[in-house]
C-alpha positions in Angstrom: 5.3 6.2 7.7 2.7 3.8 9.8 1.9 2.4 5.9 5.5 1.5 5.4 5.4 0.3 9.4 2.7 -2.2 8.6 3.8 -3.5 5.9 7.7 -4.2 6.9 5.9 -5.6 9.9 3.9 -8.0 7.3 6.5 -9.0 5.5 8.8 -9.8 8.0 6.7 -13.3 8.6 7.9 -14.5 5.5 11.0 -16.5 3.9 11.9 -14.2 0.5 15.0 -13.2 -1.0 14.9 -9.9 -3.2 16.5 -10.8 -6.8 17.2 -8.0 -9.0 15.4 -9.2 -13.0 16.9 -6.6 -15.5 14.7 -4.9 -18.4 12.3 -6.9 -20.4 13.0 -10.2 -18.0 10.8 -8.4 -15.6 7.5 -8.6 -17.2 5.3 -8.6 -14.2 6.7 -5.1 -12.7 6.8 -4.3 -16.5 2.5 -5.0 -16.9 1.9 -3.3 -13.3 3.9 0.1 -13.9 1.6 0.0 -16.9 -1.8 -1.2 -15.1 -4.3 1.8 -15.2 -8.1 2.5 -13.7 -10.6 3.5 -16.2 -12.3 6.4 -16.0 -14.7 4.6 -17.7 -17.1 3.4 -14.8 -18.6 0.7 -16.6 -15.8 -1.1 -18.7 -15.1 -4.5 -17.6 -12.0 -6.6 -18.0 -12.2 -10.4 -17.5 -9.7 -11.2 -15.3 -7.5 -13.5 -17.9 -6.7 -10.3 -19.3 -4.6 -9.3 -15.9 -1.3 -10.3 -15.3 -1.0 -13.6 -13.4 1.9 -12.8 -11.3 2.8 -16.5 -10.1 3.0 -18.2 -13.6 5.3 -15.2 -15.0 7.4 -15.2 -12.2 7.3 -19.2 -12.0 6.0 -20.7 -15.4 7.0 -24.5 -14.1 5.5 -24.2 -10.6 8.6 -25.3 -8.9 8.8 -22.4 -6.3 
């Protein structure tokens, strides 16, 4: 699809290797596959309640 197009286009301008983290090791796919949108139209989450990605993936900054 053009989407699919764009982004394989985006992604190839970057060094990454893919690295396959099993079950509960995975805790940030594990908080997004459970990330939903209110129907509520004026609840409000502070943002330390969302997953920050970089410190689960890389708690000691080293990457």
């Amino acid at each position: 699809s053009p989407r699919q197009s764009r982004w394989k286009e985006f992604m190839e301008r970057f060094q990454y290797s893919i690295q396959y983290e099993e079950g509960l090791g995975n805790v940030v796919a594990d908080a997004l596959s459970r990330y939903y949108v209110s129907d509520n139209w004026d609840e409000w989450h502070p943002i330390e309640e969302y997953v920050n990605a970089d410190e689960c993936l890389d708690p000691d900054g080293e990457d």
